[in-house]
N, C-alpha and C positions, 0 to 999 in steps of 0.2 A: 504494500500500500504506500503511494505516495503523499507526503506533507500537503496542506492547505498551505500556499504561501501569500500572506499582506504585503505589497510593496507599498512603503509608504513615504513621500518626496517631501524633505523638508529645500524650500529654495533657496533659502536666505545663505545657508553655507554647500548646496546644490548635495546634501545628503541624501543616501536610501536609505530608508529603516525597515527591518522585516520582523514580522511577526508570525512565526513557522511554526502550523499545530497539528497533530497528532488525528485525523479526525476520527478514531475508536474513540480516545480518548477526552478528547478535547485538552488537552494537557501541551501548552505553548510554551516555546523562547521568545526572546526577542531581543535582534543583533543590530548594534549601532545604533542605540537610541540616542537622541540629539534636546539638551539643553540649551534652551535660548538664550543667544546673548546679545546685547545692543551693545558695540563700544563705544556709539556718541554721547549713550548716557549713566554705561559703566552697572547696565542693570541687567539683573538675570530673570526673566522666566521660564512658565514650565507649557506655555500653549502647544508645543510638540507632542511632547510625553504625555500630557494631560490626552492629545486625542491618541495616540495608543493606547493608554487604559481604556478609554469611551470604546475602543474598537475592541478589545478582550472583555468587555462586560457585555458588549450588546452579542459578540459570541459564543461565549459564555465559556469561555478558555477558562483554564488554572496556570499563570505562567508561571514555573519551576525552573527557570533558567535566565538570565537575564547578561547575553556575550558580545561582549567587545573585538574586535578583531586585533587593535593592538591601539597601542597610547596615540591618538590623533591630536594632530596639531591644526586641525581647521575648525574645530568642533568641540562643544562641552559635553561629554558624554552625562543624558538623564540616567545612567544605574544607578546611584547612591539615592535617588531623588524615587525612581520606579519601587525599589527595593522597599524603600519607607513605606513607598504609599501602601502598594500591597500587601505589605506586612501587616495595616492596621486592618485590610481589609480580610487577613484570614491566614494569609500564608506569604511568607517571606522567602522571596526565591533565592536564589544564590547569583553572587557575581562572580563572573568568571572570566577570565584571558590566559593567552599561551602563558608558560615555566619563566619564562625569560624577562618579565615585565621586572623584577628586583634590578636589574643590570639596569635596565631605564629608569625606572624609579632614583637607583642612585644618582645617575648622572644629572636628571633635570633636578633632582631634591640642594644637590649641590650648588648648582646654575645659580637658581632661586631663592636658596637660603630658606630651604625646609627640613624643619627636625624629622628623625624618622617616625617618631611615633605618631607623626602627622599622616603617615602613608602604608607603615608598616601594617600588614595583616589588611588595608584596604579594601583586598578582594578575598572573596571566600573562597574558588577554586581555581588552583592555577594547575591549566588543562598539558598535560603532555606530550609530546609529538606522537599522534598518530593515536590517544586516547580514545577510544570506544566511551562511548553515555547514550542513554534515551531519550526520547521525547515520547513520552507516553510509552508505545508499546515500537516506536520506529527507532531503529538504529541510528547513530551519527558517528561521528568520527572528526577528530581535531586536528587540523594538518599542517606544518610547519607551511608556511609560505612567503619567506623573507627578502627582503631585497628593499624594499621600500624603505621599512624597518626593522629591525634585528626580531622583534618580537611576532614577528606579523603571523594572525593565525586567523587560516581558515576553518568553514564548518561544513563536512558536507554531510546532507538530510536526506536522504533519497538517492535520488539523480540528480540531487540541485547540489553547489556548490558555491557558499557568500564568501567570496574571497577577500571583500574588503577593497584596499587600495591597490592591490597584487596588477589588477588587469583592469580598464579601466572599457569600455563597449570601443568595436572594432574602431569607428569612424572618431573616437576618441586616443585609445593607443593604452600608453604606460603610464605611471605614476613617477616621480619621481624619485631619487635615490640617496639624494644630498644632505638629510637630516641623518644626526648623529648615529653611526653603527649601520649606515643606509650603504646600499652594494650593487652598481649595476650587474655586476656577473651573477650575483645571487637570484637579482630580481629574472633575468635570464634563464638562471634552473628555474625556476618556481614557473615561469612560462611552458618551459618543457615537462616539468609535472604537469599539470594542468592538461597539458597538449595530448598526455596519454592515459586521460580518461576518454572513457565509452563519445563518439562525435553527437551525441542526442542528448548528453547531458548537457544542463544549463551551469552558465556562469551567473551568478548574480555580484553584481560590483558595490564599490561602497559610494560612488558618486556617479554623477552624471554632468558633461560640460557640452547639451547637443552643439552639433555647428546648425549656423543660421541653415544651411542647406545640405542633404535635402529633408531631415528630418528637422522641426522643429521642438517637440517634446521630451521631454528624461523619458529615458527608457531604461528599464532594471537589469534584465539578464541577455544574454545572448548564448546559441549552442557552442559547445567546442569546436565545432567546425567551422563556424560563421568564423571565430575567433584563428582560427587554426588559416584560414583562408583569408581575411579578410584584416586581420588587426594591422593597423598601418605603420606600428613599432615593432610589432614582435609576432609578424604569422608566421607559419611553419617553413623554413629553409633561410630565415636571416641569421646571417652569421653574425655569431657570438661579439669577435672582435669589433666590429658595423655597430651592432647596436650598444653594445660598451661605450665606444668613440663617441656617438653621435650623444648618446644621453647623458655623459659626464659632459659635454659639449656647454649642453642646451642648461642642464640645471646650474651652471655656474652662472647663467646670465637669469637666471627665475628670482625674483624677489621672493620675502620671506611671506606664507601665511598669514592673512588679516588678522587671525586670532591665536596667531602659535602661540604667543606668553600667557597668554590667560587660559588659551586650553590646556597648555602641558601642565602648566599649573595643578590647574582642578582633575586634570585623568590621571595624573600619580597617584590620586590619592581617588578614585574609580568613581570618580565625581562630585567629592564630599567639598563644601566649599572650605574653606578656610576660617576658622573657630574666631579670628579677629575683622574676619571680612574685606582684608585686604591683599593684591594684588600685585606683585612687583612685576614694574615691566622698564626693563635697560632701556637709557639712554643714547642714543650715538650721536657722537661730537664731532662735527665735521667744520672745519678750516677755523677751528677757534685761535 
């Protein structure tokens, strides 16, 4: 039996979010939730995550899982926020991300001048390469998929596979590579894993950037083959070295994420805001 999958499009930071359930069970995840943030006015809400609960009650889901793909720096991940909510509401799911988030953790907790017990223990499970878990009565399985970032973890439910920022929809390409621990040759296997799953399975990505032509709408997943055929960075026979060259190239000239400081921030610690409420975000001093 295959997952019911919600795709659900937040614009403001051009997120997916999925809500993947079980339907013997009715027993849901749900990957990449998105906390609102304004930076004009330095204020957070929860109108995202609020309509993924409204979507879990009018379906009448139990969600048991609540996974991050790895520490995003465009986005405030809603887990700590979903977690709560649910919790009062009857059951408290787990948050969970790949082994390797302590290695991230440390490095931005440093960056930023965060104690550990601010982040430490954050998430409740940290899933292992290639981990087997359920969704109700369906298999899943948790797959290293790095290159983006060190941590980067896929989840595949079925035949689907939410890979996060790994592969981004054909007519879109790849993610970049240039955040800390970030690997173009890495992100190159992870394309060739991917490539040797079944051609019918779907890819479901973590964003969507349409071009004006010839689609205009976010589109969620695409098959391995569309992908295998058609990605304009990394379909099947671009050589290793080419696509290395070309995207260490490109991301040296990409500016930094609208909200990388304030999200790394708040996803070391799996969305929990900061107990004083405040923010640090670096200064850079040019021709003083």
């Amino acid at each position: 039996m295959e997952p019911i999958v919600h795709t659900v499009f937040e614009p403001q930071t051009s997120t997916w979010q999925y809500v993947v359930a079980d339907p013997a069970t009715k027993t849901a995840v749900i990957i990449d939730p998105v906390l609102d943030f304004d930076p004009a006015r330095n204020a957070v809400s929860t109108t995202s995550a609020d309509g993924l609960l409204a979507l879990t009650r009018e379906k009448g889901y139990t969600v048991d899982r609540l996974l991050d793909t790895h520490v995003h720096a465009d986005h405030l991940t809603a887990a700590k926020y979903l977690q709560d909510r649910l919790a009062k509401a009857g059951k408290r799911p787990e948050v969970g991300i790949g082994r390797r988030i302590g290695a991230v953790q440390e490095r931005f907790a440093e960056r930023y001048g965060i104690a550990k017990e601010e982040y430490g223990g954050a998430f409740d499970k940290l899933l292992d390469d290639d981990e087997i878990f359920h969704v109700g009565e369906l298999e899943a399985k948790a797959v290293h998929l790095p290159g983006h970032t060190p941590d980067h973890m896929g989840y595949m439910i079925g035949k689907n596979i939410f890979c996060g920022d790994s592969l981004f929809n054909p007519d879109v390409g790849s993610a970049r590579c240039d955040f800390p621990g970030g690997n173009a040759k890495d992100l190159y296997q992870t394309a060739s894993r991917l490539f040797t799953l079944p051609p019918t399975y779907k890819i479901y990505t973590g964003h969507d950037y349409p071009p004006k032509t010839p689609r205009s709408e976010p589109q969620a997943c695409s098959t391995v083959a569309d992908q295998m055929e058609h990605n304009k960075h990394l379909k099947s026979g671009t050589p290793e070295a080419e696509f290395v060259a070309w995207r260490t190239e490109r991301d040296a000239g990409l500016a930094e994420p609208r909200l990388i400081h304030q999200a790394l921030q708040v996803n070391i610690r799996a969305g929990r805001l900061p107990g004083d409420g405040l923010l640090h975000v670096p200064v850079r001093v040019e021709g003083w």
